[in-house]
LOMINU-701587 format. One line per 10 residues: for each residue x, y, z of N, C-alpha, C. Coordinates in pm, whole numbers, plus 50000, padded with zeros to 5 digits. Layout:
<rs>
X Y Z X Y Z X Y Z; ...
</rs>
This chain:
<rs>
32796 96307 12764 32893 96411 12795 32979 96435 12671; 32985 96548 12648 33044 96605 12540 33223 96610 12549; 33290 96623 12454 33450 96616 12464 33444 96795 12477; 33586 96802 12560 33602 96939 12620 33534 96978 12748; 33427 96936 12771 33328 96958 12881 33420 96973 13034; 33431 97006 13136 33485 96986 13261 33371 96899 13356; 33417 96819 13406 33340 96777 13494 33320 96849 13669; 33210 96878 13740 33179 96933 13896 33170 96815 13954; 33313 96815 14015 33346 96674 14100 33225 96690 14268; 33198 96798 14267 33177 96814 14413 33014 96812 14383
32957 96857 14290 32828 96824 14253 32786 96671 14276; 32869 96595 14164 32898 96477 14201 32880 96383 14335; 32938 96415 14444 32958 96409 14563 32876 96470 14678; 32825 96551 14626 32679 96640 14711 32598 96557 14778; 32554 96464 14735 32454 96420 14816 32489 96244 14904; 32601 96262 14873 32696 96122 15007 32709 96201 15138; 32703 96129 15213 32730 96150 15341 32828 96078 15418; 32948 96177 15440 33094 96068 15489 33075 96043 15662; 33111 95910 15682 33169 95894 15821 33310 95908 15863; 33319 95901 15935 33457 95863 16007 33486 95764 16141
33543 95703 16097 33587 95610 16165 33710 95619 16256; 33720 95570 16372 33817 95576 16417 33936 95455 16431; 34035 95445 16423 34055 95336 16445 34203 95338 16561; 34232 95188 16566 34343 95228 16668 34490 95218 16672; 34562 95300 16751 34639 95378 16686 34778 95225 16745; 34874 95221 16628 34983 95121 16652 35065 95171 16750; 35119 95040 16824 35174 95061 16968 35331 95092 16890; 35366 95207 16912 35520 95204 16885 35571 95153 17010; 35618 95010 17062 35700 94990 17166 35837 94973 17146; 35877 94987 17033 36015 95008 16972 36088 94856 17091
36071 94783 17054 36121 94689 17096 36167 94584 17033; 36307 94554 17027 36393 94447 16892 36337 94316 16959; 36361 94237 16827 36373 94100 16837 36451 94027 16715; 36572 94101 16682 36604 94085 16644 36730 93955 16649; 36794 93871 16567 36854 93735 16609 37046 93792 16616; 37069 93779 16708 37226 93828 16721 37313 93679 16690; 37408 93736 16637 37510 93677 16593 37464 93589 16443; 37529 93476 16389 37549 93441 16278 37414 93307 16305; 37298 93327 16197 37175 93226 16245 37285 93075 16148; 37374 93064 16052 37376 92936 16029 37518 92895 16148
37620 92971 16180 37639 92920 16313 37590 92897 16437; 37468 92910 16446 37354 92886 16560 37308 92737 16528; 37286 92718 16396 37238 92619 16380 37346 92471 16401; 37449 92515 16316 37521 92386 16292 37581 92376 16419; 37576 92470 16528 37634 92416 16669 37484 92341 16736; 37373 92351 16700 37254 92276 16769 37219 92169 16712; 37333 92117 16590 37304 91969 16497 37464 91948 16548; 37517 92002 16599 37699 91911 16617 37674 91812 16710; 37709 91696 16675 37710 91568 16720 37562 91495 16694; 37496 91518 16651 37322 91455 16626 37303 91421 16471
37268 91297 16449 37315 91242 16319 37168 91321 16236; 37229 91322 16102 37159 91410 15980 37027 91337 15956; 36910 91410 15958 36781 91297 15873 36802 91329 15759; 36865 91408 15671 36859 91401 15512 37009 91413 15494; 37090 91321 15464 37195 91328 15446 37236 91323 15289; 37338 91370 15278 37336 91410 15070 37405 91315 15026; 37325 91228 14913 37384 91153 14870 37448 91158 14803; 37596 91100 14776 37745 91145 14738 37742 91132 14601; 37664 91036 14500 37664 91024 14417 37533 91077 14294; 37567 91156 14217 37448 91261 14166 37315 91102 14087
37340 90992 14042 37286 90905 14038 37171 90884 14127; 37168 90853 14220 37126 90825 14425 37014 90962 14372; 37049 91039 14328 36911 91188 14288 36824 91186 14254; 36824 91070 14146 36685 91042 14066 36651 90881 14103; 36477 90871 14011 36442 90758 14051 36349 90730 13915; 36377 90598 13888 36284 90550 13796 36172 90486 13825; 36094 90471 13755 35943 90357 13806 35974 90230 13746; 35955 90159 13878 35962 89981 13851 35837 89931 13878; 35860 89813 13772 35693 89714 13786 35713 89579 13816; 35696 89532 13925 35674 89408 14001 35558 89344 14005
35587 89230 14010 35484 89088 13938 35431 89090 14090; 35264 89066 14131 35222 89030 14213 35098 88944 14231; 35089 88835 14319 34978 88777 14299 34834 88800 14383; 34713 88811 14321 34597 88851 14417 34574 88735 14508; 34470 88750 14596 34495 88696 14726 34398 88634 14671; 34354 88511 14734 34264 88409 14679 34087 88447 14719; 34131 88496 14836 33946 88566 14917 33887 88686 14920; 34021 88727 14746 33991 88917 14720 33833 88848 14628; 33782 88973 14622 33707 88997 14548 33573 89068 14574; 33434 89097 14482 33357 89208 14518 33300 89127 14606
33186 89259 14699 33102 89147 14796 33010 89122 14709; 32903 89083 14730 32754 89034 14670 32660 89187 14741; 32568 89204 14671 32450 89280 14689 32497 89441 14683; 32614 89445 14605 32664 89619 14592 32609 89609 14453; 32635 89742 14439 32581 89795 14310 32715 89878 14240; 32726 89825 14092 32845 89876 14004 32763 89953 13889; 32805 90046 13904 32809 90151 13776 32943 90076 13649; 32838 90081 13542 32980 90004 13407 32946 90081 13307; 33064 90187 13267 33021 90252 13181 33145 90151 13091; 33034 90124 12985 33089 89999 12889 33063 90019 12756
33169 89970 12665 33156 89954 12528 33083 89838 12480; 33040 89812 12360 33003 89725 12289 33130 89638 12204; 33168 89564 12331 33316 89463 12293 33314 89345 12401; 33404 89292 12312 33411 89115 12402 33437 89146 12601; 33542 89246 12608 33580 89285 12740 33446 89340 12835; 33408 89435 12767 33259 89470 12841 33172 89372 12843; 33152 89266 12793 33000 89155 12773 33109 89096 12889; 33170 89030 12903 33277 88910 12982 33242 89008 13111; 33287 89112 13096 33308 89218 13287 33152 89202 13327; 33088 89212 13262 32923 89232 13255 32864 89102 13346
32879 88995 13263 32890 88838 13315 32927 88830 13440; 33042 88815 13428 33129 88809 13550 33058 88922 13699; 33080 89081 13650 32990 89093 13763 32874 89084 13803; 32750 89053 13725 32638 88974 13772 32648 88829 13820; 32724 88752 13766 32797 88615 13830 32857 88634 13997; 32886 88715 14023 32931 88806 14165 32813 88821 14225; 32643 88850 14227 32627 88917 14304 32595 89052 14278; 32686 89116 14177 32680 89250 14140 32515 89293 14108; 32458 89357 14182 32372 89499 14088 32423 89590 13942; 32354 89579 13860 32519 89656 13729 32368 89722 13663
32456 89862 13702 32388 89996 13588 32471 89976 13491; 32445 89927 13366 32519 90014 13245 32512 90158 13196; 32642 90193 13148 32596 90345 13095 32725 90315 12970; 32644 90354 12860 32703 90346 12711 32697 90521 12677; 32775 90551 12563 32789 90639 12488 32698 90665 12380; 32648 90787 12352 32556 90808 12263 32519 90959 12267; 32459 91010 12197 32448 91099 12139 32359 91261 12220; 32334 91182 12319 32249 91252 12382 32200 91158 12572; 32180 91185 12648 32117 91130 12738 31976 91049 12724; 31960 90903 12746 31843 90809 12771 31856 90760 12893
31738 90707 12924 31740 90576 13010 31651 90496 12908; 31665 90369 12858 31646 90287 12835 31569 90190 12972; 31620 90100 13017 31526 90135 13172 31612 90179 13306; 31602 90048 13398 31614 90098 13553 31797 90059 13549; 31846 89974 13426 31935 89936 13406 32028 89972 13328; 32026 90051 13234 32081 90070 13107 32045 90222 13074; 32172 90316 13075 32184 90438 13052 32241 90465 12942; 32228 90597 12855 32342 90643 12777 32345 90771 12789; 32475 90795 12754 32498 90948 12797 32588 91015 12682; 32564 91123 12656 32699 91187 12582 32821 91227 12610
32966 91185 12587 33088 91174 12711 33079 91320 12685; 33075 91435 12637 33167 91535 12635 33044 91615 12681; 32933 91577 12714 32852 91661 12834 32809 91680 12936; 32891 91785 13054 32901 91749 13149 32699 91695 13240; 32621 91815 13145 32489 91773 13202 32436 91640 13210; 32488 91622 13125 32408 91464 13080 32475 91375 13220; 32566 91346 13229 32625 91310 13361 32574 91370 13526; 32554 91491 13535 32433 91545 13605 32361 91468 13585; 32229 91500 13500 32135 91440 13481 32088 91278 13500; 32219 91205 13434 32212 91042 13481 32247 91087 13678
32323 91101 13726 32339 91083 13852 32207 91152 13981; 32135 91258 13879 32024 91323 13951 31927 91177 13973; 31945 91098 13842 31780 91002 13836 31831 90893 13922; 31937 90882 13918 32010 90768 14030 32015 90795 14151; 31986 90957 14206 31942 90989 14342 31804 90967 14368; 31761 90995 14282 31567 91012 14240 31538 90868 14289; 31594 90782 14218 31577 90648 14282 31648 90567 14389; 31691 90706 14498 31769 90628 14587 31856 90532 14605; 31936 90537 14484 32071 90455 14413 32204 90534 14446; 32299 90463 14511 32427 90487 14494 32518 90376 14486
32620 90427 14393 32712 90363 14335 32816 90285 14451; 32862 90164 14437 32955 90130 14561 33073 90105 14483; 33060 90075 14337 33176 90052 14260 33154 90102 14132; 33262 90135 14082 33256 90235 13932 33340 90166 13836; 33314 90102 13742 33429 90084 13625 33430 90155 13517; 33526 90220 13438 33534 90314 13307 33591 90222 13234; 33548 90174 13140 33568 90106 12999 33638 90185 12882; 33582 90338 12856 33544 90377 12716 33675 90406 12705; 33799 90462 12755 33952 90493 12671 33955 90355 12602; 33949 90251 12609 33987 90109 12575 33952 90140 12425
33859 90218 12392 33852 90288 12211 33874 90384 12208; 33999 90452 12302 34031 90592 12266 34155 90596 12186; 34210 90495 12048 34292 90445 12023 34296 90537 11859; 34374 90629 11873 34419 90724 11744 34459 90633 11641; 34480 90654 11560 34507 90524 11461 34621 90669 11405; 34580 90797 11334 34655 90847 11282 34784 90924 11366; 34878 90969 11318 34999 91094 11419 34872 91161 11506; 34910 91133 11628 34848 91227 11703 34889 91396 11725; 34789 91489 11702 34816 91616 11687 34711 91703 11823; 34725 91788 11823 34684 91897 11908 34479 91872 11926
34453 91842 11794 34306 91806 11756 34289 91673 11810; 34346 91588 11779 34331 91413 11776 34343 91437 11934; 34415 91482 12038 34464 91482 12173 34332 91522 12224; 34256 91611 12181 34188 91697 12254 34016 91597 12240; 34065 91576 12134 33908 91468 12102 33882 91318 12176; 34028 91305 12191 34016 91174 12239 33990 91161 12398; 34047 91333 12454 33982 91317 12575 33834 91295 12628; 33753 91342 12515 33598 91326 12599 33554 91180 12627; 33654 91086 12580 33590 90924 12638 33693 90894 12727; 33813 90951 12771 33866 90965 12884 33920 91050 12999
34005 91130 13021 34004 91252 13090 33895 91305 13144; 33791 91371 13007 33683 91446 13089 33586 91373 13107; 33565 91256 13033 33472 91151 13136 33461 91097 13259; 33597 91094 13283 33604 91076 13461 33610 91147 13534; 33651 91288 13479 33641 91444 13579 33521 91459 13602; 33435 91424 13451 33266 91465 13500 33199 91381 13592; 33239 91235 13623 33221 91147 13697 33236 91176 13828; 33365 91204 13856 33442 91201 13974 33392 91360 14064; 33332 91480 13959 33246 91571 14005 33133 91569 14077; 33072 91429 13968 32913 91383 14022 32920 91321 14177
33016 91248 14188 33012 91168 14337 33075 91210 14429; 33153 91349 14407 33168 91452 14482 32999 91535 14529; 32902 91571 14393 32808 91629 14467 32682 91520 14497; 32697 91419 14435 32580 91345 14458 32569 91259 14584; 32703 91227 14618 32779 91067 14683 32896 91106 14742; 32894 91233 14836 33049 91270 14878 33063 91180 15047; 32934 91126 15086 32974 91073 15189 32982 90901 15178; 32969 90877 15080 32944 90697 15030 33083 90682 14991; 33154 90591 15026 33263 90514 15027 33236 90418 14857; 33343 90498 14742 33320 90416 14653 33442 90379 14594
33441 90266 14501 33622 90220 14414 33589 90236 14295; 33678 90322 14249 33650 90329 14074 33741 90260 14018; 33789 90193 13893 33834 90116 13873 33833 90196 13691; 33984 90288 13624 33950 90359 13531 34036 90235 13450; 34018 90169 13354 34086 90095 13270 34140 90162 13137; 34252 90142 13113 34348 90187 13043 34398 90122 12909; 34422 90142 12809 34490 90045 12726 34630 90095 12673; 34764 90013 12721 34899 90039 12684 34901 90199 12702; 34865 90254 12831 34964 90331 12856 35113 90339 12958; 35115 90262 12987 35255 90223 13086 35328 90115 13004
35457 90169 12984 35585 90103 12912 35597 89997 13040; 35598 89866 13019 35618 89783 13121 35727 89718 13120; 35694 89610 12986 35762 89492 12924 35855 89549 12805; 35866 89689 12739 35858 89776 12639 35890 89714 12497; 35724 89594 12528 35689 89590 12396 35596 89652 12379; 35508 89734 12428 35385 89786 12385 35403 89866 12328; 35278 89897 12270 35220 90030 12134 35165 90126 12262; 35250 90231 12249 35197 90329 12416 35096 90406 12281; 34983 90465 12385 34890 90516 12361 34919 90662 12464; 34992 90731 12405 34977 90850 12529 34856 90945 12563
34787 90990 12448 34686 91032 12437 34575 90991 12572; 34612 90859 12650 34521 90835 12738 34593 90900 12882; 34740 90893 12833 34842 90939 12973 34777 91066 13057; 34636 91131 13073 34644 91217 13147 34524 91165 13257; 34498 91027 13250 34422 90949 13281 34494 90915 13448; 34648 90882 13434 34768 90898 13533 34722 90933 13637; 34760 91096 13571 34756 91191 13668 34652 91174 13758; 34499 91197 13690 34404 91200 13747 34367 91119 13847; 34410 90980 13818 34410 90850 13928 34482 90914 14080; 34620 90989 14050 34608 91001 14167 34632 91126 14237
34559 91204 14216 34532 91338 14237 34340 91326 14310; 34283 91242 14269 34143 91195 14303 34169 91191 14444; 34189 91054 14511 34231 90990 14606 34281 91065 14739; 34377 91185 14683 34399 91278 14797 34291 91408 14822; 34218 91434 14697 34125 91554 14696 33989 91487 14778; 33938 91390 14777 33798 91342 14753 33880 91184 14884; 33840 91196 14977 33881 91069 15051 33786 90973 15036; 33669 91028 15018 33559 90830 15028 33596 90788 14893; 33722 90789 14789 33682 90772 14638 33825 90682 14669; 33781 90587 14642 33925 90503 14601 33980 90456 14452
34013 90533 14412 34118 90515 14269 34164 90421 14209; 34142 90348 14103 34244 90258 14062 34253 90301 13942; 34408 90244 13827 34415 90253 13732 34451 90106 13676; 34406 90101 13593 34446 89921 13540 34486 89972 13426; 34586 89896 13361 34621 89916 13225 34643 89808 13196; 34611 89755 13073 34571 89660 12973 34638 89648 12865; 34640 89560 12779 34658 89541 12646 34588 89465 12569; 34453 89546 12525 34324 89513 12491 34352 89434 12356; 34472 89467 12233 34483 89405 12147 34537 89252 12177; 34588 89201 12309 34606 89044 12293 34450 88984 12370
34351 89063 12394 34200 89020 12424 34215 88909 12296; 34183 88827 12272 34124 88763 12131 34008 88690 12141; 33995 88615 12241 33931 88500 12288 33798 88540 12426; 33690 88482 12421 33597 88482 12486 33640 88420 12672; 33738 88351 12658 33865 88271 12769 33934 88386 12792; 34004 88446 12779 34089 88552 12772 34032 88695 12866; 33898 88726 12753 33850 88842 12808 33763 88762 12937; 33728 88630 12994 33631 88650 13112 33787 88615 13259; 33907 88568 13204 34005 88547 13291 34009 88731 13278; 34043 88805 13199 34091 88930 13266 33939 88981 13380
33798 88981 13329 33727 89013 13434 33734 88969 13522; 33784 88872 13562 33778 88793 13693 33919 88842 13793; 34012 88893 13713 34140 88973 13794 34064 89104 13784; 34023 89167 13708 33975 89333 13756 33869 89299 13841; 33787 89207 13865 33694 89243 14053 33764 89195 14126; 33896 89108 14120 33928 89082 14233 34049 89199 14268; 34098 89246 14212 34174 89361 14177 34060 89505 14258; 33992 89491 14198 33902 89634 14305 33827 89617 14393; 33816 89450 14407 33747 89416 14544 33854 89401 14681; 34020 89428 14637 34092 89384 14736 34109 89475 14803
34213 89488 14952 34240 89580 15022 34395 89637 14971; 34389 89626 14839 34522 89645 14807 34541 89828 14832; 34678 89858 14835 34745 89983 14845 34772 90031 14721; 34779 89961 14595 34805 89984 14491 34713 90083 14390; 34791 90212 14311 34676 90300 14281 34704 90254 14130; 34836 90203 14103 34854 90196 13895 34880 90025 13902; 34831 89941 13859 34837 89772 13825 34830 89758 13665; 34911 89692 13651 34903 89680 13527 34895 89525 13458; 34817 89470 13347 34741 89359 13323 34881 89317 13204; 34952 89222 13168 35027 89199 13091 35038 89007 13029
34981 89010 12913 34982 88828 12868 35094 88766 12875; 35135 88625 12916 35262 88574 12867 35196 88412 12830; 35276 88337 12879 35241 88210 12818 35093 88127 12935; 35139 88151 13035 35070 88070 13139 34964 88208 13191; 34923 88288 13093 34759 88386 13111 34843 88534 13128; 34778 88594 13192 34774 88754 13197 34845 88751 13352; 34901 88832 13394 34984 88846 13516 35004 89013 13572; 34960 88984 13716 34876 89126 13765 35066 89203 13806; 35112 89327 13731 35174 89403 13771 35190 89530 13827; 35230 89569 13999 35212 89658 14037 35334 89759 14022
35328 89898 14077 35444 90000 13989 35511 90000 14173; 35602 90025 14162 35708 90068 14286 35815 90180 14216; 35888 90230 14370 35954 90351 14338 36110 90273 14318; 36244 90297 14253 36336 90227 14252 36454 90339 14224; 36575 90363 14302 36681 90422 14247 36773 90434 14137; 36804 90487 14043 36863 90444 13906 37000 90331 13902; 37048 90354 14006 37137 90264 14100 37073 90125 14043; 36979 90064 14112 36959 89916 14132 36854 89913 13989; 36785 89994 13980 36649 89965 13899 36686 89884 13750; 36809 89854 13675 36847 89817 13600 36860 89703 13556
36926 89673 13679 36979 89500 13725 36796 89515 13790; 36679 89493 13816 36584 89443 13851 36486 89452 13741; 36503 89542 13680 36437 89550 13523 36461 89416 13435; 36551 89449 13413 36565 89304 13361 36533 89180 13404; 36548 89197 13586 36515 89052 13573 36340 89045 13606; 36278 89133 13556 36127 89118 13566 36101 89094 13411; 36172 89141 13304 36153 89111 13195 36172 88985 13151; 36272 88933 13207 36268 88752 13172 36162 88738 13229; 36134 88734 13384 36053 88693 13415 35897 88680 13337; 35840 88804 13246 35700 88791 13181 35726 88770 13073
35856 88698 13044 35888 88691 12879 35869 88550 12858
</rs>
């Protein structure tokens, strides 16, 4: 069509054929319902004399709330059952060989799945996958249906080397997510479509992201790991969440790393309520800390005295 041209709208339109519809017609019953007199003097005469469920607390303090971490001990008859099967997506480090041990020492069935460059199976045991593709994660969880495998327990290893060494920037943030963040989104996708009716515990391990003791080297870069723990749990009900956080740099010892495996299965084998635990060394071993809610009021005077306490 040329510029200047007019367009024949009705040419256009020539060969449609209109209906009509009828439809039905609104009842004008002109009838109020409207609320007479004053609605918050309605109210406060139907609360006079009946005590307040949210009453305002007088002091702007009493408003906010900090997070507290309390020392707790696992129960002696926690731990995994025998004859489940754990998915371990694991590094090549003292912590992964010790968790490895330990859950075949259990009983455990253990798929490994390592990082690499592309998707393998190596065999019926030993996977690798590329973290920052979501197919490849497909693909491992398709061959794990193929063989009538599902997961009853999940551990994530790989943030434990998601450790920036330089200023973290906009780049460094974004890279470091594919061995955490979107490794467990792509995870936590798969057993949504693969495994949405199988009852499973994931268990995402962390290194120094929770200020506890505030001696640690925080790693925030892993902090969106948090969120995700518990945002899972309410979206996805057969998926039970955990977050462990660690402080992989006092690992030193072959003693060390098989005492912490032996608190993380008994830690995701328990009936605990707890979604953030956190793993912290002192003199007499590593000591399991859970997070609670606390008013700015008291949380001060109890801070402290949890800090002697792991000091």
């Amino acid at each position: 069509m040329g510029a200047g041209h007019s367009i024949e709208w009705m040419k256009l339109y020539a060969y449609e054929r209109r209906n009509r519809l009828s439809l039905p017609a609104y009842p004008f019953e002109r009838e109020s319902y409207g609320m007479e007199g004053n609605p918050f003097d309605m109210l406060e005469g139907q609360q006079k004399g009946k005590h307040s469920l949210l009453p305002k607390q007088p002091h702007m303090e009493d408003w906010f709330y900090l997070p507290l971490w309390q020392q707790k001990a696992l129960p002696l008859a926690a731990g995994l059952l025998g004859g489940q099967l754990c998915l371990l997506f694991a590094n090549h480090d003292l912590i992964s060989r010790e968790l490895l041990q330990a859950l075949r020492s259990s009983g455990q069935r253990v798929i490994t799945v390592y990082r690499g460059h592309e998707f393998s199976m190596h065999d019926d045991s030993e996977y690798t996958v590329q973290p920052e593709s979501p197919a490849d994660y497909q693909q491992l969880f398709a061959v794990l249906q193929e063989k009538q495998v599902e997961a009853d327990n999940l551990i994530h290893l790989w943030s434990l080397e998601n450790r920036v060494s330089a200023p973290l920037d906009a780049a460094g943030f974004h890279e470091s997510q594919k061995n955490g963040f979107y490794s467990v989104t792509y995870i936590v996708q798969c057993l949504h479509q693969f495994s949405r009716h199988k009852a499973v515990r994931i268990a995402v391990v962390t290194d120094e992201v929770f200020s506890v003791t505030g001696q640690e080297t925080l790693h925030p870069e892993n902090a969106p790991l948090i969120g995700l723990g518990l945002v899972v749990p309410q979206e996805m009900q057969h998926i039970r969440h955990l977050t462990v956080d660690i402080q992989s740099a006092s690992v030193e010892t072959g003693e060390e790393a098989k005492q912490l495996a032996g608190m993380l299965l008994e830690e995701l084998g328990g009936e605990h309520r707890d979604r953030q635990v956190s793993y912290r060394g002192s003199k007499d071993g590593f000591q399991s800390i859970s997070l609670s809610s606390w008013n700015r009021r008291s949380s001060s005077r109890i801070c402290s005295g949890l800090t002697v306490c792991m000091s």
